[in-house]
N, C-alpha and C positions, 0 to 999 in steps of 0.2 A: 611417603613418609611425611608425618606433619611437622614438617622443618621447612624456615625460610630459607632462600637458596642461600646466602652465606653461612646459616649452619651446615647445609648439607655441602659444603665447598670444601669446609672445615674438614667434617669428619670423611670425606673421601680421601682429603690430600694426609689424612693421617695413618690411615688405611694403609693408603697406598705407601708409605713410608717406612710404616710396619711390617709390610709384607715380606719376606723372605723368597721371589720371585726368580724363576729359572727361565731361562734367553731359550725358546727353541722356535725352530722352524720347520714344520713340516714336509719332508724329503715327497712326498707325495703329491704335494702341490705345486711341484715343478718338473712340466711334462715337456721332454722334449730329445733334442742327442747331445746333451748336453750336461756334467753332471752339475750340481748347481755352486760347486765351490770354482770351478771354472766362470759361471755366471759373475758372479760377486768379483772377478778380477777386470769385467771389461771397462773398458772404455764408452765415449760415445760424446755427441756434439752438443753443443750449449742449447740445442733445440729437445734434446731427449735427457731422463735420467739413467745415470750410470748405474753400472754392478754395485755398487760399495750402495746409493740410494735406495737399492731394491733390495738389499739386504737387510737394510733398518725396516723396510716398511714391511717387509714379510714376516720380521721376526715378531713371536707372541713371548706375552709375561706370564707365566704363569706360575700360579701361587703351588708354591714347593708342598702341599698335604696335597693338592692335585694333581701331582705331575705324573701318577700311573693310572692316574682317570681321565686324562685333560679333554678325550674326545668326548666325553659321555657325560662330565658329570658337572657343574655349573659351581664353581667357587663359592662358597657359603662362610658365614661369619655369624658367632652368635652376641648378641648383645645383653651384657646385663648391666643390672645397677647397683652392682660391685664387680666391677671393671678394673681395668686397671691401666685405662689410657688418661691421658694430661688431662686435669681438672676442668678446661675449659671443655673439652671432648667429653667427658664423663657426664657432663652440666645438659649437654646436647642431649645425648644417650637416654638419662632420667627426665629430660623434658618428653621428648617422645616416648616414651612407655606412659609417661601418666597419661599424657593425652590417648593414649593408645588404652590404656585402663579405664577411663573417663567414656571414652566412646562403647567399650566392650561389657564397660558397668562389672567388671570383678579388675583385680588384683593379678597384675603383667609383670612377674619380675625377670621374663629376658624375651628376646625375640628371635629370631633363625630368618637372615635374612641374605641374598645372593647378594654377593660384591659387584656384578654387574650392575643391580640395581643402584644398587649404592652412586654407581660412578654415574650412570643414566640420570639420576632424580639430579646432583649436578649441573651435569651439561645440557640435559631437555630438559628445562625444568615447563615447561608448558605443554608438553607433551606426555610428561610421564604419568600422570593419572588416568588408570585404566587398560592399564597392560595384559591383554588379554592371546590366548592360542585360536581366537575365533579366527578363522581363513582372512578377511575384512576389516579386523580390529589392529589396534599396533601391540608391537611386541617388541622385545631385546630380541636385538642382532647380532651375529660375529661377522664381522667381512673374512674373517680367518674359518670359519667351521668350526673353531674347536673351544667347545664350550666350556672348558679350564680359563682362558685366555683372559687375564681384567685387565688389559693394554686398553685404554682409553681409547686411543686414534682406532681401534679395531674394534669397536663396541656404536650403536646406532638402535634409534628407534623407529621401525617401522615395518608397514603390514605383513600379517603371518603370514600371504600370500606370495609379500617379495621376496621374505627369509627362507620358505621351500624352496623358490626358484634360483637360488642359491645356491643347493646344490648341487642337481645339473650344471651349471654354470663353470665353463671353461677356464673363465677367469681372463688376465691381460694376455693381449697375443704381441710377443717381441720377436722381430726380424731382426737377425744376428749377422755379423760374418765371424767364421771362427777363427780363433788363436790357433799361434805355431809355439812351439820351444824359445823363441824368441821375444816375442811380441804376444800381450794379450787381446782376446776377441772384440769387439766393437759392436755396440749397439746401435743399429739404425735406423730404430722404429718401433715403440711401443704403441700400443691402440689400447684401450679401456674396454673394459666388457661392457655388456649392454646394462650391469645395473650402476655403473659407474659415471654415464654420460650427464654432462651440465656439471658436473660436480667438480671441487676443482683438484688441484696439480697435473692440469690437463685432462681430466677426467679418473683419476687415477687413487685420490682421494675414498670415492665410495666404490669403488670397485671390490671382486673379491680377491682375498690376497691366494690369488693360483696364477700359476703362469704359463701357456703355450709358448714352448719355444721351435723357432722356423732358423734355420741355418742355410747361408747360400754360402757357395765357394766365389774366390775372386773371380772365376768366368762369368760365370750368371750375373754377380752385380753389376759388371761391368756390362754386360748384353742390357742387363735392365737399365743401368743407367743413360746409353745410347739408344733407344729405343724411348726413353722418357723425351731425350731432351730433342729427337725429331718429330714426335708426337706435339710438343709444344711449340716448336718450329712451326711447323705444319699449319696449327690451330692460327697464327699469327698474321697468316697471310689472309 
């Protein structure tokens, strides 16, 4: 878009404000014996994040004319220059179409453009020029899969090689102990996939949002646990 980044700041956070956005989270992206409203109740140590954490960070926005496409079809917004958002936003709007007419040499009175983009030009703004499906080149990402989703924290630029490997992609692997009737489960252990690493909230940040869940009973922890701490013994001498 030929907008400086405060314009394009503008007309995102307006966007997004306007949006009329549904809270879900894909039941399929939490694999394990575990159902995931159970997950969102655990616990866990000031070294790892909790249930109620990975609840926010799983969940996607998506814009309510999308939400019986969300997997398939890419949020879109059309742009014209009788609109009918805040004049300073409108000002925006008709600046780029003229430049956009200017360059095209006819007469642009709207545009059709993905709200990813929108949120992408943004937050890369040095990267967003030339967004290409070439294997090699960059592209819009979902850390979520589901290309409804204009949740900012889940949106990224880069190569169409890493966004297929994506796919496949397991997601975060969490080592759990489960909950009783009593007491809810505890997390022990989250680990970042591998497109997630260097990035941060531990790596967890670029990750994708899936999750392998692993369950031990109070035996095993405890065998692991004894077994850790002679092993480190051990190493000392």
């Amino acid at each position: 878009m030929g907008l400086n980044d405060d314009q394009a700041t503008l007309l995102m956070e307006e966007m997004l404000e306007k949006d009329e956005c549904i809270e879900d989270i894909n039941g399929g992206h939490v694999s394990g014996c575990i159902t995931k409203e159970e997950l969102w109740k655990m616990t866990s140590s000031e070294k790892e994040p909790d249930g109620i954490w990975f609840e926010k960070w799983m969940t996607c926005h998506i814009a309510a004319d999308y939400a019986k496409s969300k997997a398939t079809y890419r949020a879109a917004i059309d742009l014209c220059r009788t609109g009918h958002w805040p004049k300073d936003v409108q000002d925006i709007i008709k600046l780029f179409l003229d430049k956009k007419s200017f360059i095209e040499k006819r007469v642009i009175k709207s545009v059709h453009l993905h709200k990813s983009h929108i949120i992408l030009r943004s937050q890369y703004p040095s990267s967003f020029t030339g967004l290409s499906r070439t294997k090699n080149e960059n592209c819009a990402s979902h850390f979520c899969d589901i290309a409804g989703c204009i949740r900012p924290e889940h949106l990224v630029i880069e190569t169409t090689g890493v966004n297929n490997s994506r796919y496949n992609c397991e997601g975060v692997t969490l080592f759990v102990r489960l909950g009783s009737e009593t007491s809810p489960g505890h997390i022990i252990q989250a680990t970042p996939c591998p497109h997630g690493l260097n990035s941060g909230d531990q790596g967890l940040k670029n990750s994708c949002r899936k999750l392998k869940i692993y369950a031990q009973d109070q035996v095993s922890i405890d065998y692991f646990v004894k077994k850790n701490k002679k092993f480190v013994k051990n190493n000392k001498k």
